[in-house]
Structure formats: C-alpha cells, structure tokens
TORFI-130944 format. One line per field, with one value per atom (N, C-alpha, C): residue number from 1; residue in three letters; chain; atom name; x negated, z, y. Coordinates in steps of 0.02 Angstrom, whole numbers, plus 50000, padded with zeros to 5 digits. Layout:
BEGIN
mike: NUM:...;
sepa: Ala:...;
gunu: A:...;
gufi: CA:...;
X: X:...;
Z: Z:...;
Y: Y:...;
***
This chain:
BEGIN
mike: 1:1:1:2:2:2:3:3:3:4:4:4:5:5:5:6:6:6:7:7:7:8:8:8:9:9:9:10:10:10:11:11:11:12:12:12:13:13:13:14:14:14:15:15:15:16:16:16:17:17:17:18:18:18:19:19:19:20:20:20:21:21:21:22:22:22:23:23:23:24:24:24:25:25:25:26:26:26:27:27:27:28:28:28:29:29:29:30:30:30:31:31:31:32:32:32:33:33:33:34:34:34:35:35:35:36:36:36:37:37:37:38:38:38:39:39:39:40:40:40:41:41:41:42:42:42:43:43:43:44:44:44:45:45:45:46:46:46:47:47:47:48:48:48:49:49:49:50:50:50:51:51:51:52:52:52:53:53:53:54:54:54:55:55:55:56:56:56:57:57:57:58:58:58:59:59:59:60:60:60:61:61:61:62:62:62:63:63:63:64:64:64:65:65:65:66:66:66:67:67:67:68:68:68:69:69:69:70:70:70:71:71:71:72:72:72:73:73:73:74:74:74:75:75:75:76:76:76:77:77:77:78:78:78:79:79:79:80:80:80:81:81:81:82:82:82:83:83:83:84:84:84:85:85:85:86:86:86:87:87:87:88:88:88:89:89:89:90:90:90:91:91:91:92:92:92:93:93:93:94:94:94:95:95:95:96:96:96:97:97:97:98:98:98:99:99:99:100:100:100:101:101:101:102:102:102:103:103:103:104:104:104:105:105:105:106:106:106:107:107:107:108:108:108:109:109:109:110:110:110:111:111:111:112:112:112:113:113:113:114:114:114:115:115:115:116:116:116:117:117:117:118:118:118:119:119:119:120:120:120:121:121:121:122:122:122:123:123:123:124:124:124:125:125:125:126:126:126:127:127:127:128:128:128:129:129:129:130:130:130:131:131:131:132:132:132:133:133:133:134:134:134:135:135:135:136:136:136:137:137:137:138:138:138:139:139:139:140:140:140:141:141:141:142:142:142:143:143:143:144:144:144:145:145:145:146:146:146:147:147:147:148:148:148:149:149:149:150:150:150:151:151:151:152:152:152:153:153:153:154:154:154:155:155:155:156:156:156:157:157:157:158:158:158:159:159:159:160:160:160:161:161:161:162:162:162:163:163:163:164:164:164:165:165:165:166:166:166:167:167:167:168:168:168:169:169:169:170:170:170:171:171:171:172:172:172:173:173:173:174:174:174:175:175:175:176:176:176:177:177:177:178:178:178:179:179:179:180:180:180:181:181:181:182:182:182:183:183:183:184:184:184:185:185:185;
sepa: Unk:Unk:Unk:Unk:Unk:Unk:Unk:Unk:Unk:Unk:Unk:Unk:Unk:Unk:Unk:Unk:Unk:Unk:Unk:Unk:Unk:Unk:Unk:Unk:Unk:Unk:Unk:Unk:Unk:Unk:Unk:Unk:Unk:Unk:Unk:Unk:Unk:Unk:Unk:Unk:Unk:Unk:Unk:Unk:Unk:Unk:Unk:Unk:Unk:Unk:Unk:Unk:Unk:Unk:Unk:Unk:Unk:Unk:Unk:Unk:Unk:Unk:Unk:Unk:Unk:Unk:Unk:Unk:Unk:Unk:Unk:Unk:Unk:Unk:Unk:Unk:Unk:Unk:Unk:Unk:Unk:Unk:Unk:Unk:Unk:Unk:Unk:Unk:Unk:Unk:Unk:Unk:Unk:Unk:Unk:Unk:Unk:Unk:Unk:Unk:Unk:Unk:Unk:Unk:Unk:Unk:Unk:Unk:Unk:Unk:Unk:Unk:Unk:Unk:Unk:Unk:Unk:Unk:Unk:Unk:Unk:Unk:Unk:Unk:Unk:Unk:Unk:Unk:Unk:Unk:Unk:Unk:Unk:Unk:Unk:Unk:Unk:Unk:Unk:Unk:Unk:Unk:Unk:Unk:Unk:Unk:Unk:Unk:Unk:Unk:Unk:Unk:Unk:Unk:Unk:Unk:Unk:Unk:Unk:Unk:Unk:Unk:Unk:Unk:Unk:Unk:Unk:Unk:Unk:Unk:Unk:Unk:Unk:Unk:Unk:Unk:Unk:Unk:Unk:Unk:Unk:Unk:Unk:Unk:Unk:Unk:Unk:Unk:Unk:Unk:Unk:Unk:Unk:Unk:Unk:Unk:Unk:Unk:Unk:Unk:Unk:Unk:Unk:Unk:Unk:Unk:Unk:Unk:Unk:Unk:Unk:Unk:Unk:Unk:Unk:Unk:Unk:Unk:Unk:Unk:Unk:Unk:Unk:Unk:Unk:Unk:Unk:Unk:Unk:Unk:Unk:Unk:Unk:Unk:Unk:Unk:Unk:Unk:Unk:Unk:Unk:Unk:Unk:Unk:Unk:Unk:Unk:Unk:Unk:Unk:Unk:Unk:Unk:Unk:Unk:Unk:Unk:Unk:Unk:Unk:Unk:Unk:Unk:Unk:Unk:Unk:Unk:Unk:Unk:Unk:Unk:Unk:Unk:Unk:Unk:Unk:Unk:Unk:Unk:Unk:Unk:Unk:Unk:Unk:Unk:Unk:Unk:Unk:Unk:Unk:Unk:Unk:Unk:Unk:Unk:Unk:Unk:Unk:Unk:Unk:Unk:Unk:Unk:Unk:Unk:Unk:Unk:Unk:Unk:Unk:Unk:Unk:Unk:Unk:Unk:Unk:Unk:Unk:Unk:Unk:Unk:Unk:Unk:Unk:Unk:Unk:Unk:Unk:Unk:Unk:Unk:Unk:Unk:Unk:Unk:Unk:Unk:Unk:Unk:Unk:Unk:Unk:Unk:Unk:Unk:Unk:Unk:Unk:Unk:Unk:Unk:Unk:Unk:Unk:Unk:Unk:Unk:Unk:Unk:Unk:Unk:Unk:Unk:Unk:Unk:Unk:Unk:Unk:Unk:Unk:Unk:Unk:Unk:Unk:Unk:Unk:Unk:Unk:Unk:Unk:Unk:Unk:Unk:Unk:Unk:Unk:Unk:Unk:Unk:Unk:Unk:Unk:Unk:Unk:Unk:Unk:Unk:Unk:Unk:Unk:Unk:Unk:Unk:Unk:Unk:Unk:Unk:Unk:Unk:Unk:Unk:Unk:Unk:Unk:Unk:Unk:Unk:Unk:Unk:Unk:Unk:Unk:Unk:Unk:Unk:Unk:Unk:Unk:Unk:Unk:Unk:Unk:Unk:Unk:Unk:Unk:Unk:Unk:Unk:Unk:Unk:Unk:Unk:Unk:Unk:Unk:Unk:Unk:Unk:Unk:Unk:Unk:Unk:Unk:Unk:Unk:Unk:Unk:Unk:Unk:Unk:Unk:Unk:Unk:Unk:Unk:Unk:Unk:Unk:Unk:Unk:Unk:Unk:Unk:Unk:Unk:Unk:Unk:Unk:Unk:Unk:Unk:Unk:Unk:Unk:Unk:Unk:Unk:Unk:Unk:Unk:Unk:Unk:Unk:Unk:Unk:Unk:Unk:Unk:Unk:Unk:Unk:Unk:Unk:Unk:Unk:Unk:Unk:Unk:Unk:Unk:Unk:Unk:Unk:Unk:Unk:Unk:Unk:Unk:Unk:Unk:Unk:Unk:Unk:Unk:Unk:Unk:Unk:Unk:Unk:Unk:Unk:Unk:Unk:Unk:Unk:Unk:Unk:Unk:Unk:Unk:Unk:Unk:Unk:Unk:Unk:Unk:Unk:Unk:Unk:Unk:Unk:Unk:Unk:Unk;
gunu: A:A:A:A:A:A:A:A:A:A:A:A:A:A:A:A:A:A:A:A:A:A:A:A:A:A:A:A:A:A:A:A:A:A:A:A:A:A:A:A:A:A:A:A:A:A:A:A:A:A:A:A:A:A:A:A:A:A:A:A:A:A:A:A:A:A:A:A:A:A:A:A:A:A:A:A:A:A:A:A:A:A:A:A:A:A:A:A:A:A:A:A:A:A:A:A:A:A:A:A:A:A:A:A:A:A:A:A:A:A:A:A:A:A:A:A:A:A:A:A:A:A:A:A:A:A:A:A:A:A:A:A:A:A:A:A:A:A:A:A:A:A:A:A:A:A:A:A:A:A:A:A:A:A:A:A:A:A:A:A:A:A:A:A:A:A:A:A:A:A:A:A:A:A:A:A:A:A:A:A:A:A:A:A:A:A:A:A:A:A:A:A:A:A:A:A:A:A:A:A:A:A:A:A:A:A:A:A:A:A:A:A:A:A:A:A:A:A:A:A:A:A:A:A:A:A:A:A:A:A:A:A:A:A:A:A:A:A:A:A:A:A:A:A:A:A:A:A:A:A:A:A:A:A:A:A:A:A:A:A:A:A:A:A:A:A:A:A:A:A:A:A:A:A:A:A:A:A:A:A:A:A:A:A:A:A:A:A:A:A:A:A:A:A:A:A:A:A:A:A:A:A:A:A:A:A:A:A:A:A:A:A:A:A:A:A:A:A:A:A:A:A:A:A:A:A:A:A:A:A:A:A:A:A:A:A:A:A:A:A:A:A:A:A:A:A:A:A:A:A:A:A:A:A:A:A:A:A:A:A:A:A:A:A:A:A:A:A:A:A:A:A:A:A:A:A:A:A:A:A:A:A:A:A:A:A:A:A:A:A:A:A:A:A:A:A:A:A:A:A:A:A:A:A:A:A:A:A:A:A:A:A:A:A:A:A:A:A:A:A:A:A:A:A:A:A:A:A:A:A:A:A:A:A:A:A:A:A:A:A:A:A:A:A:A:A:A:A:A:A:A:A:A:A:A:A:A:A:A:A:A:A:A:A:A:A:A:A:A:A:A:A:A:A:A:A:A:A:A:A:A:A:A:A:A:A:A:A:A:A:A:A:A:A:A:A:A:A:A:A:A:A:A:A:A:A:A:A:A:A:A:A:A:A:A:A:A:A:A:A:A:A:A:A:A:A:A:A:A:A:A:A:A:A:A:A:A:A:A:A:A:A:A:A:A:A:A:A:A:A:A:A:A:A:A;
gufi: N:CA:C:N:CA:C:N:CA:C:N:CA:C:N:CA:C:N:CA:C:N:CA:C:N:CA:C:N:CA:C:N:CA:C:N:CA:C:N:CA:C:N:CA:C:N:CA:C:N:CA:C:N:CA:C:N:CA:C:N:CA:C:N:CA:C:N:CA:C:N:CA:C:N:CA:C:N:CA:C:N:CA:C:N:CA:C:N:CA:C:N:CA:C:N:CA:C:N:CA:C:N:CA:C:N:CA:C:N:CA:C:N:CA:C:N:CA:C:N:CA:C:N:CA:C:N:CA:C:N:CA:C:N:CA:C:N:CA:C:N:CA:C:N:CA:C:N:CA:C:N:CA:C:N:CA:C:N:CA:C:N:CA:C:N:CA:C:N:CA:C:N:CA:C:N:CA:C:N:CA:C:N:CA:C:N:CA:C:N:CA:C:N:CA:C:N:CA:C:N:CA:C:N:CA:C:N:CA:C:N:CA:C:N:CA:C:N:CA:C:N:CA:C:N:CA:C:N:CA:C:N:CA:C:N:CA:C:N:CA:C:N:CA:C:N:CA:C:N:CA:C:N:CA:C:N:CA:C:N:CA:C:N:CA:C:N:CA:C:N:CA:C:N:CA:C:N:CA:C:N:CA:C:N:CA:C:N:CA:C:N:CA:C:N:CA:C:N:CA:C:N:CA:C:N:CA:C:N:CA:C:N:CA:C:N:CA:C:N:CA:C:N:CA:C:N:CA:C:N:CA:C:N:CA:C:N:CA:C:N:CA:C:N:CA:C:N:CA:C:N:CA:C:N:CA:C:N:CA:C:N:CA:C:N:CA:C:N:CA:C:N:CA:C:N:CA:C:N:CA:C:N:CA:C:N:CA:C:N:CA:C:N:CA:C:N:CA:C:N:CA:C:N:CA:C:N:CA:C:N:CA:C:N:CA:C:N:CA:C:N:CA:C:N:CA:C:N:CA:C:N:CA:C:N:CA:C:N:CA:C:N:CA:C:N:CA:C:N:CA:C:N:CA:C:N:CA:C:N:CA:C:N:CA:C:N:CA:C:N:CA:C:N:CA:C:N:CA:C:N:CA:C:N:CA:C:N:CA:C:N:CA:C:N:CA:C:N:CA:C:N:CA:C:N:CA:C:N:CA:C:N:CA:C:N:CA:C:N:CA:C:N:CA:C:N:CA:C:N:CA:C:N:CA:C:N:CA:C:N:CA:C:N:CA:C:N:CA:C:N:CA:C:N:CA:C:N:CA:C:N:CA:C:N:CA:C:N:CA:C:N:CA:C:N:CA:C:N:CA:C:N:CA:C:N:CA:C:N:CA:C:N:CA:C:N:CA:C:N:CA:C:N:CA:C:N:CA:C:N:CA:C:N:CA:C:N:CA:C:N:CA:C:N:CA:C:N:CA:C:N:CA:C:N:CA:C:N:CA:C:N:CA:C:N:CA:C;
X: 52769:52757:52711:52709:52676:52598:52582:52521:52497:52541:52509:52497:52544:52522:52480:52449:52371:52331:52335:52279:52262:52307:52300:52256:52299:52249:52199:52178:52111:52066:52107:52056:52046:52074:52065:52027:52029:51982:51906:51912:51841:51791:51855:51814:51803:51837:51808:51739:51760:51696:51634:51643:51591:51555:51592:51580:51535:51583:51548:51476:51464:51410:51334:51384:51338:51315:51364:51347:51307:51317:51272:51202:51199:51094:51099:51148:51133:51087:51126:51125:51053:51047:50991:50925:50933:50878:50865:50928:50906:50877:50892:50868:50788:50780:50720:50682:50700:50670:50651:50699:50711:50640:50646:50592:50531:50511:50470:50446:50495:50480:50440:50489:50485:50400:50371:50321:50253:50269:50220:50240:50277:50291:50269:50266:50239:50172:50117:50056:50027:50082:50062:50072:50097:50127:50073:50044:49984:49896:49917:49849:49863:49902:49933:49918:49938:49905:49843:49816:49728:49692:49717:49706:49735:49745:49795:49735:49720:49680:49614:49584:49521:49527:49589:49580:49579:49609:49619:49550:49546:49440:49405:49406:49358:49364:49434:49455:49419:49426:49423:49345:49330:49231:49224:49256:49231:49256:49308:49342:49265:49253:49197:49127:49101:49070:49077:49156:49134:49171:49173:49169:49105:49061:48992:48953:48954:48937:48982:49041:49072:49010:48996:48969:48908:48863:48791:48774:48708:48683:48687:48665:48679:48744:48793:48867:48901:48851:48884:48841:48788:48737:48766:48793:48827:48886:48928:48982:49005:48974:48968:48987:48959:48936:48998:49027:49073:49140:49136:49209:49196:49138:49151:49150:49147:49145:49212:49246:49318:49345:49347:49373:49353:49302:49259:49294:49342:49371:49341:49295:49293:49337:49359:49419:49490:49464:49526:49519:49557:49542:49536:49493:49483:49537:49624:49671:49726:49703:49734:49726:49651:49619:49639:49662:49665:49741:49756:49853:49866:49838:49805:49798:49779:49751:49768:49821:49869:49932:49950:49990:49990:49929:49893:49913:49896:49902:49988:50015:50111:50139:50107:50129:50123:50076:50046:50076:50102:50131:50089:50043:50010:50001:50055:50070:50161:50157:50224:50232:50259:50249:50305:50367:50393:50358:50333:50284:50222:50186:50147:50143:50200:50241:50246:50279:50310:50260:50194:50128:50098:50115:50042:50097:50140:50175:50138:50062:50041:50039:50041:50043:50114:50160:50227:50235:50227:50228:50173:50145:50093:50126:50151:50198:50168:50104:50071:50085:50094:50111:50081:50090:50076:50022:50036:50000:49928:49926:49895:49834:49865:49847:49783:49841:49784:49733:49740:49692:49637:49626:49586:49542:49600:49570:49597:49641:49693:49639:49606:49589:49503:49484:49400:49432:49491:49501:49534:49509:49534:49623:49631:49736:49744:49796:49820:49872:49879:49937:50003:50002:50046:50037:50093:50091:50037:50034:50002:49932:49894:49830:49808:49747:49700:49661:49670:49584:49493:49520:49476:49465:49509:49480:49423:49462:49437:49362:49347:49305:49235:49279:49219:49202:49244:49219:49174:49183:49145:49105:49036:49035:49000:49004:48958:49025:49083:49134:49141:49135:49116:49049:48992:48924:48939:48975:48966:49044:49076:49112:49185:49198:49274:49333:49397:49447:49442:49472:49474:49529:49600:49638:49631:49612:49587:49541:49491:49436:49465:49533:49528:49568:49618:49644:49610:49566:49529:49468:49439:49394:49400:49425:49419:49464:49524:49552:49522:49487:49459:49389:49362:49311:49328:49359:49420:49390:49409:49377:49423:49429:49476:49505:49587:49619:49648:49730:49791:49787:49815:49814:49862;
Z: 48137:48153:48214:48260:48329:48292:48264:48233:48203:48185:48137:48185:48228:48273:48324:48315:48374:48327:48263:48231:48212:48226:48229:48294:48335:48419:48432:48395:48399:48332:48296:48257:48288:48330:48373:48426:48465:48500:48472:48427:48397:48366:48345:48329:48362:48442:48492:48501:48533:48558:48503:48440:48427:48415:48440:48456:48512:48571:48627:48633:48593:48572:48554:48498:48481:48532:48563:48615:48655:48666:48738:48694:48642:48605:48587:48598:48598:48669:48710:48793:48793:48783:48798:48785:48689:48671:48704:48724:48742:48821:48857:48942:48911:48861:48869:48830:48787:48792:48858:48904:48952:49002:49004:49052:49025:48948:48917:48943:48934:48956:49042:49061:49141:49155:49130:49130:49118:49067:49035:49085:49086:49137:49222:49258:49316:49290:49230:49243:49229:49200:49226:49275:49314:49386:49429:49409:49452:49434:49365:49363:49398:49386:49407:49480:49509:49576:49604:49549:49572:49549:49475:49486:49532:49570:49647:49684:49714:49749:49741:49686:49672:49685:49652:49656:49727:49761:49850:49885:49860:49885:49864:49790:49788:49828:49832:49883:49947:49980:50052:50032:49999:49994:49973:49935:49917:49984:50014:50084:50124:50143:50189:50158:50114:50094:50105:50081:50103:50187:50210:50296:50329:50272:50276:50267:50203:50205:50225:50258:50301:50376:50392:50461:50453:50384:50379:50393:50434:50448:50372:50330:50278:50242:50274:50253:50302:50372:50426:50421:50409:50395:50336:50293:50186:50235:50283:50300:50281:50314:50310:50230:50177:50115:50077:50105:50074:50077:50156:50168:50135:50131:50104:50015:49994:49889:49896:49959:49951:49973:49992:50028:49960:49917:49866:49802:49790:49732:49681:49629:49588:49528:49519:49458:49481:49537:49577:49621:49613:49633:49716:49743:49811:49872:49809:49843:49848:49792:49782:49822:49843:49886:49968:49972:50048:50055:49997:50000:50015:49970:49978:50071:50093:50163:50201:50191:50232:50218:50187:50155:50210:50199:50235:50316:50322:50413:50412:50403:50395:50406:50338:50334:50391:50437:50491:50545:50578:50633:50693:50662:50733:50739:50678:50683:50696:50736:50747:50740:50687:50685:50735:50757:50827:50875:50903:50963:50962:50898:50895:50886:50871:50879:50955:50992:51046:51102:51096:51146:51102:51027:51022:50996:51033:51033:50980:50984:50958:50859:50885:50779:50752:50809:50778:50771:50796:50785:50740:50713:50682:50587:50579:50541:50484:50527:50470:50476:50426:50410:50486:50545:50576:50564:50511:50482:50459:50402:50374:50445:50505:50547:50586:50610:50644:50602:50528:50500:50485:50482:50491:50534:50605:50656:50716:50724:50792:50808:50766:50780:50813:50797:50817:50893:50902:50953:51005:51006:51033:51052:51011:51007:50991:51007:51018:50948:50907:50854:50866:50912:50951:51019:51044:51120:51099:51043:51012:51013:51000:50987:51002:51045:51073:51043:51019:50971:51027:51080:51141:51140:51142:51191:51117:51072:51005:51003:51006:50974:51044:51113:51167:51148:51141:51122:51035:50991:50924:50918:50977:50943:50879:50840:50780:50742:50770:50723:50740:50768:50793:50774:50798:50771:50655:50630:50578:50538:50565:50552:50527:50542:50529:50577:50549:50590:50616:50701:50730:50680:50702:50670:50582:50541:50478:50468:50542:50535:50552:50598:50617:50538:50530:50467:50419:50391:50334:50350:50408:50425:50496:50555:50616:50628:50588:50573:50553:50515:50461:50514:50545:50620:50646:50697:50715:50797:50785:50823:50862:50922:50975:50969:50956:50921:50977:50964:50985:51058:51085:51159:51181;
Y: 47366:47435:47441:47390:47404:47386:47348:47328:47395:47409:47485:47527:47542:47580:47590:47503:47487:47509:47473:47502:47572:47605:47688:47715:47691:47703:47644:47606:47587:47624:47635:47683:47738:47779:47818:47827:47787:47765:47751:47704:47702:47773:47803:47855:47914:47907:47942:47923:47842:47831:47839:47828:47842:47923:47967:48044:48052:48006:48014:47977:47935:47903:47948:47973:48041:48102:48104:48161:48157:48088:48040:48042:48014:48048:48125:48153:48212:48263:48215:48227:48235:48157:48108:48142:48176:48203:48280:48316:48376:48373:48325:48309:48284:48247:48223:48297:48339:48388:48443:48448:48480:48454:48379:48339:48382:48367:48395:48477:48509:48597:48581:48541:48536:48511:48477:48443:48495:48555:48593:48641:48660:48707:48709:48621:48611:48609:48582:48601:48691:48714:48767:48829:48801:48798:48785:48717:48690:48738:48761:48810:48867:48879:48963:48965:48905:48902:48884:48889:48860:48928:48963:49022:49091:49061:49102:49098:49014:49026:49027:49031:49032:49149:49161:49245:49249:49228:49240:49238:49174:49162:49225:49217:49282:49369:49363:49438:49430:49369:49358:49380:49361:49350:49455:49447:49529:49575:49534:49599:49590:49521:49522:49547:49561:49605:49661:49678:49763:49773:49722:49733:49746:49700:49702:49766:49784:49835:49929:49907:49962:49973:49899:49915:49903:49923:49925:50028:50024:50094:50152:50112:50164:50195:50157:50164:50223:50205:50267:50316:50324:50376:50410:50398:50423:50442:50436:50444:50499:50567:50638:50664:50625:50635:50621:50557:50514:50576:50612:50672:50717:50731:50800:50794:50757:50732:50724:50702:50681:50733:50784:50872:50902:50899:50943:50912:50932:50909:50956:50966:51000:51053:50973:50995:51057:51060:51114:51150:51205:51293:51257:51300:51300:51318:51365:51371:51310:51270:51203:51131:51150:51111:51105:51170:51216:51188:51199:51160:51116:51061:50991:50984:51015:50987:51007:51058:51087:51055:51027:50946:50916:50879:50838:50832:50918:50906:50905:50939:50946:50889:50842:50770:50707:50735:50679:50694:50621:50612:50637:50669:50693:50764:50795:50855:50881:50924:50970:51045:51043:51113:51151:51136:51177:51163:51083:51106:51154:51157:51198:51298:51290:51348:51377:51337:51341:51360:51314:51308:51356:51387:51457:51504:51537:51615:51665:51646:51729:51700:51616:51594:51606:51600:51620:51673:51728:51801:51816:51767:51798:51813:51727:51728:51668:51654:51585:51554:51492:51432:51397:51359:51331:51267:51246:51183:51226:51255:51331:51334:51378:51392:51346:51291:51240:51211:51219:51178:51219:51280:51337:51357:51363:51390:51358:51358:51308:51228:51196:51155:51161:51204:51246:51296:51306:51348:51281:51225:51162:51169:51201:51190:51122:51123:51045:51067:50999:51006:50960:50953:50913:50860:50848:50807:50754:50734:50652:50675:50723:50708:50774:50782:50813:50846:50891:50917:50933:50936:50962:50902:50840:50771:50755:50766:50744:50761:50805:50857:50812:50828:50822:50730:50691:50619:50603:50651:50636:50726:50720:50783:50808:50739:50763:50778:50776:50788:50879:50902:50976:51015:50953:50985:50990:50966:50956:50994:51024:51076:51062:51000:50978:50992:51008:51016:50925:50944:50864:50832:50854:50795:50797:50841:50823:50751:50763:50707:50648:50660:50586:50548:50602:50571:50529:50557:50553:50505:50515:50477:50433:50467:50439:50369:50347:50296:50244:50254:50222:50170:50251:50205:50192:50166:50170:50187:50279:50301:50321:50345:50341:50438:50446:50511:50525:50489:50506:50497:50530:50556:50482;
***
C-alpha cells in the first residue's frame, strides 16, 4: 500500500511539475514578448526625442527671428498700425468694441475702480461706469486709474502715445508691455 501511495504522490508531483514547466515557457514567452514591446517602444522613445529637439531648435531659431524682427525699424514704425487693426475690429458694432475695452481696463491690475471713485467725486456722482469713464476721458484728463500707474507720468514719458490719441493705460496694456516701456508708478 505505501508503494501505491508513492506512486500516487510521485504521480502527483510529476504532474505538477510538469504544469509548472509549462508556466515557466509560458512566463518565458510572454517576458520575452514584453522585452520585445520594451525595445520598440525605447526606439521610439529615442525618436520622439530627437523629434523634441530638432522642434525646440527650430522654435529657438524662429523666437530669434521674430526678436529680430520685433527690434527691426519697420516693426516700430507699423507699430501704430499694428493697435489700431487690433482696436478696429470690423466684424463688431463699435458698442461691442467700446465694451471690449472697457473689459479690458476693469480687468487690469492697474485699474481700481473704488480708488478711482474716491480721487474723482464728480465720476461717482456722475453715475458712469468708472472703467467706462477713464477709458474715454479720465485718461486724456491725466487721472490716475489707480495708486499703480500714472497716466500724466505716462503720457509726459511716451508723448507720441498722447500726440497719437490713445488712452495711457489702454496703451500700456496693449502695447507699452510689450516695449517694454516704462508704466506703473
């Protein structure tokens, strides 16, 4: 009986191991597929990064171009041309436009509408939009639109920004940043 009973648990055994046998080329073939993915996958890993930096080169090359041509005479001479196509929206009512840029001033940290309130009494009693206001007239009457930025200092340091009929902090927004022309108080 003990004979029978080895040969039961060596048949047992045998026919584990030969499971685990199987499993083990099972292993074997799916890791060596895996290597496989891994392999196609790092060369294109290795293009992906050559087309990285070949795109990076070409940016750097096209930024310095148009650094280039930002600080060529005909780029600051078109300047004038460039604000006002970008103020002159066609496609929209001239009250849409006026909104637009009264947006504009509201939205900028270099506007307050209670300080500007506060320093022009006769706009609060008047009952206009403060933003409305300075972007109209407050900024040609050298009002200040807040502690941050000067329309007087503005206006007396760029006076083609005065000779040429722009509110100051509209200009610096839109354009005087951009030169990086001297604003905020």
């Amino acid at each position: 009986m003990k004979t029978n009973s080895r040969n039961v648990s060596s048949k047992k055994y045998q026919e584990e191991l030969i499971e685990l046998r199987r499993e083990l080329k099972d292993t074997k073939k799916l890791l060596s597929c895996r290597f496989n993915e891994l392999a196609v996958l790092t060369n294109m890993l290795e293009k992906t990064n050559k087309d990285i930096a070949t795109l990076q080169s070409n940016l750097s090359s096209s930024n310095e171009k148009y650094e280039s041509v930002k600080k060529s005479f005909s780029w600051k001479i078109t300047s004038p041309i460039r604000a006002l196509s970008f103020l002159l929206n066609y496609k929209k009512t001239n009250k849409e436009i006026l909104n637009e840029r009264v947006k504009v001033i509201r939205d900028s940290i270099y506007f307050d509408s209670e300080w500007y309130l506060s320093n022009n009494p006769d706009v609060k009693d008047s009952g206009i939009d403060p933003a409305r206001h300075y972007l109209l007239f407050g900024g040609f009457e050298n009002r200040d639109p807040s502690n941050m930025f000067s329309s007087e200092m503005y206006l007396k340091l760029h006076p083609d920004v005065k000779k040429d009929g722009f509110n100051p902090l509209e200009h610096y927004i839109f354009m005087g940043i951009k030169e990086n022309r001297v604003g905020n108080v």
